[in-house]
DRENLO-548270 format. One record per residue (C-alpha): z, x, y; residue number from 1. Coordinates in nm, 2 decimals. Example, Ala and Ser with C-alpha at 12.3 -4.5 7.8 and 13.67 -1.06 7.14 Angstrom:
2
- z, x, y, k
- 0.78, 1.23, -0.45, 1
- 0.71, 1.37, -0.11, 2
***
This chain:
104
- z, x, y, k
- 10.49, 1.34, -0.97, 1
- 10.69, 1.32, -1.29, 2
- 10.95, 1.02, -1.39, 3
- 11.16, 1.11, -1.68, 4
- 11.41, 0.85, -1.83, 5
- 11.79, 1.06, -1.95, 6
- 11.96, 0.83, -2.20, 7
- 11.84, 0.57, -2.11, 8
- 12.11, 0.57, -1.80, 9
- 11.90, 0.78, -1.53, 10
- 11.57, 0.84, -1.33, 11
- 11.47, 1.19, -1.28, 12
- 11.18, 1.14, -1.03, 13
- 11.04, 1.50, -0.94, 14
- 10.76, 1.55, -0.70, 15
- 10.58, 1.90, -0.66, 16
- 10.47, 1.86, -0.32, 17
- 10.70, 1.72, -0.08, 18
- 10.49, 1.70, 0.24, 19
- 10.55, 1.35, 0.29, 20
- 10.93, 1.32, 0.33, 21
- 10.96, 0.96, 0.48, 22
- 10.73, 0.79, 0.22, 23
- 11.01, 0.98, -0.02, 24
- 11.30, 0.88, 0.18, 25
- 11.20, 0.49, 0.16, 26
- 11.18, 0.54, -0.20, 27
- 11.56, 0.64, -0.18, 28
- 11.64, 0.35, 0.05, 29
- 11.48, 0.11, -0.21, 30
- 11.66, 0.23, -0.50, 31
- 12.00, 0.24, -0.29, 32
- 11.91, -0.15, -0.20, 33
- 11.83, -0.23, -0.57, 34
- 12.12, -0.06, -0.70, 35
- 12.32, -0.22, -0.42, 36
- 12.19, -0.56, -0.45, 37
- 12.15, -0.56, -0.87, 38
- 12.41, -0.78, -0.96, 39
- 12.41, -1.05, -0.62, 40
- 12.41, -1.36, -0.68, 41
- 12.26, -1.47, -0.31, 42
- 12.04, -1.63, -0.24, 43
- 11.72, -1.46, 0.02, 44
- 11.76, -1.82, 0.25, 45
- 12.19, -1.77, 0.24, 46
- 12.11, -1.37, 0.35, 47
- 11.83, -1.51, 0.60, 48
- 12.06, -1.72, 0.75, 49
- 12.32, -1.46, 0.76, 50
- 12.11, -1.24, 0.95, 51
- 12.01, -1.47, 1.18, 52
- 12.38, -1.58, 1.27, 53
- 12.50, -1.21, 1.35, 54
- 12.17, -1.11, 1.55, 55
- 12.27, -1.45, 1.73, 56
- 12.60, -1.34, 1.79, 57
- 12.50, -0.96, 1.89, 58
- 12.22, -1.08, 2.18, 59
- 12.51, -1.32, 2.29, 60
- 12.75, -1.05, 2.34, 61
- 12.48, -0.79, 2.48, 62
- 12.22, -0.97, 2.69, 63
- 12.44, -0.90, 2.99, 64
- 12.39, -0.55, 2.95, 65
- 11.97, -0.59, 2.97, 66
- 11.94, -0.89, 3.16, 67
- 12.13, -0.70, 3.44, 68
- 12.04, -0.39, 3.42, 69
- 11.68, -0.46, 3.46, 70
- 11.77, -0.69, 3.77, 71
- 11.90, -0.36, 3.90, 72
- 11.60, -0.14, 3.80, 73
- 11.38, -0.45, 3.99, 74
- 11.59, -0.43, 4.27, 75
- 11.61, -0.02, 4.29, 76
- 11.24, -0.01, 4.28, 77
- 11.23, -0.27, 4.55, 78
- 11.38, 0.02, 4.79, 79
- 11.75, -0.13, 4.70, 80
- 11.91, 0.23, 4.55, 81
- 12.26, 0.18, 4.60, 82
- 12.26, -0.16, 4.39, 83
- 12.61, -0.15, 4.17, 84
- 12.54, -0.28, 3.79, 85
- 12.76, -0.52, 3.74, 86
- 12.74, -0.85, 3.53, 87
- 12.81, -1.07, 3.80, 88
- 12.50, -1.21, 3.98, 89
- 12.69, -1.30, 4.27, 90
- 12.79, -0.95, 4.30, 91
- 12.47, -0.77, 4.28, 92
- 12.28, -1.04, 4.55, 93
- 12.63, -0.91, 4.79, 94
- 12.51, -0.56, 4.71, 95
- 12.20, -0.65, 4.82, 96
- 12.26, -0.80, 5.13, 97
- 12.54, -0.53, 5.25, 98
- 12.21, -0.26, 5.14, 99
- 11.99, -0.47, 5.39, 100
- 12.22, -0.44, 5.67, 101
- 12.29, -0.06, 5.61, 102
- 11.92, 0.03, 5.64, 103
- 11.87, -0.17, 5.95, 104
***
């Protein structure tokens, strides 16, 4: 590996075997993120929290698409294969009793 420094403006990073291209391509994503982040005045805690607040917001808008769906995987491997995903409880215990009645 040779680093040369050009006017004292860029990195020239050259590597003569490039066998391992994801150690390589996390040295890219490190350098975007420092050139990115070089003149950010947050603070780690005020991006923490950040974070925190949209991955709060995201599982609050998406659980219903989990949380129901593996209800319906449960109840499909339970024999119930017509069960309709849908994010209504209610809906999907209905399902399950018209289901029962069908097979009997």
């Amino acid at each position: 590996m040779e680093i040369e420094i050009i006017d004292n403006k860029k990195i020239l990073i050259s590597f003569e075997d490039a066998n391992d291209t994801f150690g390589i391509q996390r040295l890219i994503d490190y350098a975007k993120y420092l050139q990115a982040t070089a003149g950010s005045q947050a603070k780690q805690e005020d991006i923490d929290a950040l974070a925190n607040e949209i991955n709060a917001g995201w599982w609050n808008n998406n659980k219903h698409r989990f949380i129901y769906k593996r209800l319906a995987r449960s109840l499909s491997l339970k024999g119930y294969n017509n069960v309709l995903l849908t994010n209504d409880l209610f809906n999907i215990r209905k399902q399950k009793e018209i289901i029962k009645h069908e097979n009997n």
